[in-house]
C-alpha positions in Angstrom: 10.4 16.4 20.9 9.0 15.6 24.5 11.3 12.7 26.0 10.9 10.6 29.0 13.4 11.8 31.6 16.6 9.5 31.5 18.1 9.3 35.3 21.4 11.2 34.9 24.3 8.6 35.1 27.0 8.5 38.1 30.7 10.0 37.4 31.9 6.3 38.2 29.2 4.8 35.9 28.8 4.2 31.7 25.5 6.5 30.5 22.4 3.9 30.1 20.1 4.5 27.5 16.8 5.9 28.7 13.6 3.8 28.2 12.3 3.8 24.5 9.5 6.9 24.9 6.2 6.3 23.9 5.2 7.0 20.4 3.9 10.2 20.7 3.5 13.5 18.7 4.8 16.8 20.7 2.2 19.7 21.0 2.3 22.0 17.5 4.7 20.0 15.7 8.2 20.7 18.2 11.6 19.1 17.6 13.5 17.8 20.4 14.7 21.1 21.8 11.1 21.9 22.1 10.9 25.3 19.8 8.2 25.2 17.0 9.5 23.9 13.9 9.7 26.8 11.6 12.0 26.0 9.0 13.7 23.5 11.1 15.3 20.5 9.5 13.7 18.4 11.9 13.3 14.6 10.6 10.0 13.3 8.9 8.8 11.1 11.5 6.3 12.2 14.5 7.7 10.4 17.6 10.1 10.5 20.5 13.3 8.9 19.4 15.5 6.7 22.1 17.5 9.2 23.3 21.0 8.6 25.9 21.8 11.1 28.1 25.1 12.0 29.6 25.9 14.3 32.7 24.0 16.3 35.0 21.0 18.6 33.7 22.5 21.7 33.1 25.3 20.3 31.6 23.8 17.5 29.8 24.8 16.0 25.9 22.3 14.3 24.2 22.4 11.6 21.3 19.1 10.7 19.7 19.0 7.6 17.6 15.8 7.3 15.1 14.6 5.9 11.8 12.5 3.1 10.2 13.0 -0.1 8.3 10.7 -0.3 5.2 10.0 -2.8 2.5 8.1 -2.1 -1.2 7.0 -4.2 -3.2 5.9 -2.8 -6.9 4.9 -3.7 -9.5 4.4 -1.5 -12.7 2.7 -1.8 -16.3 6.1 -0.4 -18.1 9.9 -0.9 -17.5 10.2 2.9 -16.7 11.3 2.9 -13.4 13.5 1.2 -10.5 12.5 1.7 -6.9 12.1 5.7 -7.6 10.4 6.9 -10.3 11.7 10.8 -9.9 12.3 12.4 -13.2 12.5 9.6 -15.5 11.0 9.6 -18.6 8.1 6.9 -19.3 8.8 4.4 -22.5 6.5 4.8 -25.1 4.2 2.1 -26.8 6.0 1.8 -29.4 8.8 -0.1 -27.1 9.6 -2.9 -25.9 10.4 -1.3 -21.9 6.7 0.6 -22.8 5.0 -2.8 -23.6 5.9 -5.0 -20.9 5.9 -4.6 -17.3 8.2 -5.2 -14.1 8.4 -6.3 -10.2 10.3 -4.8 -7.7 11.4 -5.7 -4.1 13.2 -3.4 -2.2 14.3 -2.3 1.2 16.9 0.6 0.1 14.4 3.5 1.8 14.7 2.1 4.8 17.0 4.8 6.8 18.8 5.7 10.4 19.6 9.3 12.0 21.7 11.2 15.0 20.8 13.9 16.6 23.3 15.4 19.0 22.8 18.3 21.5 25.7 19.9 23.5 24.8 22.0 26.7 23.6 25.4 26.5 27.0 28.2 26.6 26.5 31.8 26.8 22.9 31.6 24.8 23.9 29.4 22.2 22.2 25.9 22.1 24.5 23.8 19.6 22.9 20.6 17.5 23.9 18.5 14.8 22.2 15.8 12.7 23.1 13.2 10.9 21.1 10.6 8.8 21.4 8.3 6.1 19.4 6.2 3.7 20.2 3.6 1.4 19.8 4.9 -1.9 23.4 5.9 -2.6 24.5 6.3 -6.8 26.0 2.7 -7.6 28.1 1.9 -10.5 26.2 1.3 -14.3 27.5 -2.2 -14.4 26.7 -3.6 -11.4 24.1 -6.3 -11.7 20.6 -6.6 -10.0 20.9 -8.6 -7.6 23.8 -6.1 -5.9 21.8 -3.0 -6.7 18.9 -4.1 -4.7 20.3 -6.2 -2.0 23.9 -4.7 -1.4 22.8 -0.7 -1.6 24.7 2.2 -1.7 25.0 4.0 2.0 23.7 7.8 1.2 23.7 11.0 3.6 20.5 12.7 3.7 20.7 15.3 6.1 24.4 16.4 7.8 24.0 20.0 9.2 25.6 21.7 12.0 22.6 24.0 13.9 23.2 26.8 16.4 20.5 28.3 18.1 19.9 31.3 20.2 16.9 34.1 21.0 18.2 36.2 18.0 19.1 34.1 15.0 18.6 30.2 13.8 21.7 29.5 12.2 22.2 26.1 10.0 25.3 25.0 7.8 25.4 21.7 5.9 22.9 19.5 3.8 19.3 19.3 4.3 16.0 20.6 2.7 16.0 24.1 1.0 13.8 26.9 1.8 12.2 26.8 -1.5 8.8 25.1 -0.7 8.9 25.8 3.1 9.8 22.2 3.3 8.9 19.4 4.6 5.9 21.1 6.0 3.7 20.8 3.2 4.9 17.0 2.1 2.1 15.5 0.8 1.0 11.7 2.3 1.8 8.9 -0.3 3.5 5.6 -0.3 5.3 6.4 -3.5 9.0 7.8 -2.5 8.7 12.1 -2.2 9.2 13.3 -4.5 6.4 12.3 -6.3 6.0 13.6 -10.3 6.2 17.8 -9.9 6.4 17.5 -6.1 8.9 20.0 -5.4 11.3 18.0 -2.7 15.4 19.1 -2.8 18.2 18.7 -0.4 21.7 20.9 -0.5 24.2 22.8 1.1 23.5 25.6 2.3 23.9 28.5 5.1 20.7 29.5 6.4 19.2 32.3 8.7 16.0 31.9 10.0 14.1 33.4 13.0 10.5 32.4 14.3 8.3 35.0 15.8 5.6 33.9 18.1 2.2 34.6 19.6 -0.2 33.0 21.3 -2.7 32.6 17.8 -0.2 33.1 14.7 3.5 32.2 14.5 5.5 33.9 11.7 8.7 32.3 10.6 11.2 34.1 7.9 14.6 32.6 6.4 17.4 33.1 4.1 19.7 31.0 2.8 22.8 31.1 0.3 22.7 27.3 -1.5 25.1 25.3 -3.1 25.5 26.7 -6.5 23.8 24.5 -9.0 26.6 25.3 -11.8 29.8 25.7 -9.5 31.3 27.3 -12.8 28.5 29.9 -12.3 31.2 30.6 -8.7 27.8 32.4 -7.4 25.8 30.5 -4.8 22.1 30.3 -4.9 19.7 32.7 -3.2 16.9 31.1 -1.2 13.7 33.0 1.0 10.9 31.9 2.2 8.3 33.2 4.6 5.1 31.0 6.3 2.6 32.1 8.3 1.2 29.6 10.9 -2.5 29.6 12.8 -1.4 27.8 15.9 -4.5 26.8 17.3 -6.4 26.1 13.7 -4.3 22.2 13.4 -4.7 19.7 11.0 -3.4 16.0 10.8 -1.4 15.7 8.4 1.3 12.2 7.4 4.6 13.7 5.3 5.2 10.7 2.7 4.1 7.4 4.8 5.4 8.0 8.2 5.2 10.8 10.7 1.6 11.8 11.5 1.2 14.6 13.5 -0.8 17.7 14.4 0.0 21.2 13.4 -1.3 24.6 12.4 -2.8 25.3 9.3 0.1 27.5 7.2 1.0 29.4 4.6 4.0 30.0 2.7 5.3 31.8 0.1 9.4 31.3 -1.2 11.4 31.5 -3.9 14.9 31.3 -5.2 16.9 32.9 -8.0 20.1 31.2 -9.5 22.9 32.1 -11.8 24.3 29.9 -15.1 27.8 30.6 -16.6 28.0 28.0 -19.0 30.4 26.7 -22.0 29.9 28.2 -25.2 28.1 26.0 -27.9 31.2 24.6 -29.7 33.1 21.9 -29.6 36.1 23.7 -28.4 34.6 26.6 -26.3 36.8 30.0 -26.0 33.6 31.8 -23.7 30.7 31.7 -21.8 27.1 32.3 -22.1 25.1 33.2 -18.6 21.6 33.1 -17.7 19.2 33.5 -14.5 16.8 31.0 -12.9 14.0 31.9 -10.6 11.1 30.0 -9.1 8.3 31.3 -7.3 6.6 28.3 -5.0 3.2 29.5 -3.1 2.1 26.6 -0.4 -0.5 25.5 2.3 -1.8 23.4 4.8 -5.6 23.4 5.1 -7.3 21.4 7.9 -10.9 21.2 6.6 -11.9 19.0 9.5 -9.6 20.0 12.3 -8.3 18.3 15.5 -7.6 19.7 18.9 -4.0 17.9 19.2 -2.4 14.9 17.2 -3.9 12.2 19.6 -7.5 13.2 18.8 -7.1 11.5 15.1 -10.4 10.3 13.9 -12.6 11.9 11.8 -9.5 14.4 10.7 -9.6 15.9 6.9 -6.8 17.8 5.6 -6.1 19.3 2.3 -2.1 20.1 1.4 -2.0 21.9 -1.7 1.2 24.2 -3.9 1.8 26.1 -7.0 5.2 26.5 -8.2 6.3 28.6 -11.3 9.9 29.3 -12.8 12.6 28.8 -14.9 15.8 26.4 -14.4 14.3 24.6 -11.7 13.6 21.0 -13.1 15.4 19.6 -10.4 13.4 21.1 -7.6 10.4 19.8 -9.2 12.2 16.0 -10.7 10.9 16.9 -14.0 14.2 17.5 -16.1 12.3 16.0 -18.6 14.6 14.3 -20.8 15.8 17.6 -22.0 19.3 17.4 -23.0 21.6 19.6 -25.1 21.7 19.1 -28.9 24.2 18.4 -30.9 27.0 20.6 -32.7 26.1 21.8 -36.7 27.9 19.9 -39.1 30.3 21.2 -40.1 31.9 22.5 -37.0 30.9 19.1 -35.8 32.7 17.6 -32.9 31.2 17.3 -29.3 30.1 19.6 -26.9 30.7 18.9 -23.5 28.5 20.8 -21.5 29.3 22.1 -17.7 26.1 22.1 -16.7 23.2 19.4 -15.5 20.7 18.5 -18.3 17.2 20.2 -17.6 18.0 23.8 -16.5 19.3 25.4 -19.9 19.7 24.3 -23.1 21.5 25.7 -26.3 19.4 26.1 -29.8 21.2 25.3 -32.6 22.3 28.6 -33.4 24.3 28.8 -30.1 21.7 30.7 -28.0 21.4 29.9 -24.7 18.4 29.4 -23.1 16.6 28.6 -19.9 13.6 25.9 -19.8 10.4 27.2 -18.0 8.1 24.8 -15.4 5.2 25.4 -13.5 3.5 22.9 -11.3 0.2 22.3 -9.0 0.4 20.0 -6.5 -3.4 18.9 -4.7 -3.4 16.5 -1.7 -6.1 15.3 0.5 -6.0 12.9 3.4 -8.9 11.8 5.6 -7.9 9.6 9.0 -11.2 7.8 9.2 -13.2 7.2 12.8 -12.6 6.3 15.7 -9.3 6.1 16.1 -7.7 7.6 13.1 -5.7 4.1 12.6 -6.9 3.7 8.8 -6.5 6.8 6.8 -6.5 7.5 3.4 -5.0 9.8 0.8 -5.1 11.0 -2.9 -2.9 13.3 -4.8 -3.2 14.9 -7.9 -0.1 16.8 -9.8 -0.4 19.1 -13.3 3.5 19.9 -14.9 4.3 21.7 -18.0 6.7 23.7 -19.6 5.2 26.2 -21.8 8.9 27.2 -23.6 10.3 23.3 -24.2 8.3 23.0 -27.6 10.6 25.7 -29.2 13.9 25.0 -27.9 14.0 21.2 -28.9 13.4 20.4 -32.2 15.7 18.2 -33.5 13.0 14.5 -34.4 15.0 12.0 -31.8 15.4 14.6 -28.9 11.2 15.1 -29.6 10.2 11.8 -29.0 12.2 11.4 -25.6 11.2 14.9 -24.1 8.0 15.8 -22.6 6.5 18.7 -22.2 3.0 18.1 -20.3 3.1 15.7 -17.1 0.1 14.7 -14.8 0.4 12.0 -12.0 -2.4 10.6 -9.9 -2.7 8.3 -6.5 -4.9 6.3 -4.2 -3.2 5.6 -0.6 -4.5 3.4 2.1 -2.7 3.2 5.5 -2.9 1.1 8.4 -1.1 1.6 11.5 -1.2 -2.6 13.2 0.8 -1.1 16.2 2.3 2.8 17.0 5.2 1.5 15.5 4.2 -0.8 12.9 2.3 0.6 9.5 1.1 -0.7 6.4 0.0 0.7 3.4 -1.3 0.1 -0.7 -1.3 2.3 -3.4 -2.6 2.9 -6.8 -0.1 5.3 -8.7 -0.6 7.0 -12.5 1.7 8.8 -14.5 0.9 10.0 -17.8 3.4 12.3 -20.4 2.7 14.2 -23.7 5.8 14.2 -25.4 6.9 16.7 -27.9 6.1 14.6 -31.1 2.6 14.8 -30.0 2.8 11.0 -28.6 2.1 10.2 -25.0 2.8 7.5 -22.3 1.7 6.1 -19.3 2.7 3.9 -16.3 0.6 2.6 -13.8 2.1 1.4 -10.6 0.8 -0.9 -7.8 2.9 -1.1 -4.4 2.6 -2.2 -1.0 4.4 -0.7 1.9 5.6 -2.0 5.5 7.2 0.0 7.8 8.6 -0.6 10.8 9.6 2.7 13.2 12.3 3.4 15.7 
């Protein structure tokens, strides 16, 4: 992103931080080494982070320092969820946790991030990045009060970029081709992913490579992922390809921070992933494999569109995706409550499976399986007049798995797994200051489970964020 030139410091001298930048969104959506972002891991929020500089300009290192501090308050009709609602599975009426309701406080979203740039040598334009948030795993037993006021530090994003005018190259953790993200993030005050939202972060190697004009920019990337069984011993395949109309922009706000203008886009991807998994039986002698694909089609529409991102009133943009596969519940949070069932009696015993609940599941006759989900995601937001400081979204989300019914059967497994999902929102934002927002919301999540039964949460939350 644009920065405020830092004066270099003296050989005799300690660096000094340059002045905080203004908040301010760079021109079609650039990260800090000004390219376009393409499928750049670049960080969810729109504005010039405080950036130190050390040495002269052609041999300068850089170390950005960004992030925000957020509080939630929540409060919902069932005892479904913590903080994150993600893939859990709604209790039903017929509950006690599905007949009474819960409030949450929380600040573990809040979250901090590095971004380092070396000097340019031979070509190559080194970066790394490094952020964390506060929603680490915690042990089972420890009690409330620790898990929401002494959290669990978490990496988000730790990858090693090289750049260069052939080749994008990216090694570590961050978001995945599949879904082209974060481009097409929806806006909502609920934490991303939001139900059948497809959001994931992993390892990964990537190529990529952005090809530009003046009206259209076309970016294409591969990427070999972090296998999803590691007893499969074959990564995970990832492509994606977006097409970008530079000079059609719309505003658009990825989760609750982060407004900023860019080109309406594009994108198809998709991903194909191997399973070599335990044979049904309590003491397994084999393996049974099977293949996962997903096919995710994506796009940023501005219906009302803006010249640049500081012309925000009177902005309406629609963010809309379709996603279709098999083994890819965890892309989309919707495992579902699927879990393997148990051994015929006699063999009996336990199975232990080697493989995360969700993505395949045996039948009781020791056929493997995997468990088919499509999704359609529909987002508007509307930044109202003059200014574009209130804005408001709503988001709409369909899931279902059209193979679930048959491959679970067994009565207790039926009334904990759903098949159908459908989640609804209401967002209002207010930005007090240009670093300073806050914002309500009026979330719905309803399931059909496979029983025929069906549940529902309705949560109410308020959001303050404060950016840096």
């Amino acid at each position: 992103m644009p920065e405020k030139p830092a004066e270099a410091a003296k050989p005799a001298e300690a660096a000094k931080p340059a002045e905080p930048a203004k908040p301010a969104t760079p021109p079609n959506g650039e990260n800090g080494n000004g390219r376009k972002r393409g499928f750049a891991s670049v960080s969810e929020f729109a504005r010039s982070p405080y950036t130190i500089k050390i040495g002269e300009a052609d041999n300068q290192w850089k170390i950005s320092i960004y992030g925000f501090v957020e509080f939630d308050a929540m409060y919902d009709t069932t005892r479904s969820y913590t903080d994150v609602a993600g893939p859990a599975v709604i209790r039903r009426e017929d509950t006690l946790a599905g007949q009474k309701g819960r409030t949450t406080f929380t600040a573990r979203n809040s979250r901090f991030g590095f971004r380092m740039e070396s000097p340019t040598f031979h070509g190559i334009r080194p970066s790394a990045t490094l952020e964390f948030d506060f929603r680490g795993n915690q042990p089972s037993e420890v009690s409330e009060a620790q898990f929401f006021n002494n959290p669990t530090l978490r990496i988000r994003h730790a990858y090693i970029r090289l750049l260069n005018d052939v080749v994008d190259i990216l090694g570590g953790e961050t978001f995945v081709l599949f879904g082209a993200q974060p481009y097409f993030y929806p806006a909502a005050v609920q934490y991303l992913p939001i139900p059948g939202q497809l959001l994931h972060r992993s390892m990964q190697l990537r190529l990529s490579r952005t090809f530009k004009t003046d009206p259209v920019n076309v970016d294409f990337g591969v990427a070999a992922v972090r296998p999803i069984q590691r007893d499969s011993t074959l990564p995970e395949g990832q492509a994606a390809l977006k097409i970008t109309a530079n000079k059609w922009k719309g505003l658009h706000t990825p989760n609750a921070l982060g407004t900023t203008a860019d080109g309406a886009a594009l994108s198809v991807s998709g991903l194909v992933r191997s399973f070599r998994v335990n044979e049904f039986s309590a003491n397994p002698t084999g393996t049974k494999t099977e293949t996962g694909w997903g096919v995710s089609f994506d796009a940023m529409v501005p219906i009302i569109p803006v010249p640049d991102a500081e012309t925000r009133g009177n902005a309406l943009t629609l963010i809309s995706s379709f996603v279709v596969g098999s083994s890819i519940a965890d892309q989309m949070s919707m495992t579902a409550g699927v879990t393997q069932p148990p051994l015929p009696n006699p063999p009996g015993g336990t199975y232990t499976p080697d493989v995360d609940n969700g993505l395949v599941v045996y039948d009781r006759g020791g056929t493997l399986h995997t468990v088919d989900w499509r999704s359609i995601v529909v987002g508007l937001q509307y930044y109202l007049p003059p200014s574009g400081r209130v804005f408001v979204s709503t988001n709409f989300t369909h899931g279902e798995s059209r193979n679930v019914t048959g491959l679970v059967t067994e009565p207790a497994q039926m009334r904990a797994v759903y098949r159908l999902q459908r989640y609804f929102d209401a967002n209002l934002f207010f930005d007090i200051t240009p670093a300073a927002r806050v914002a309500v919301s009026y979330q719905l999540t309803w399931q059909r489970f496979l029983d025929g039964a069906s549940a529902e949460n309705q949560r109410y939350m308020l959001g303050l964020y404060y950016l840096f």
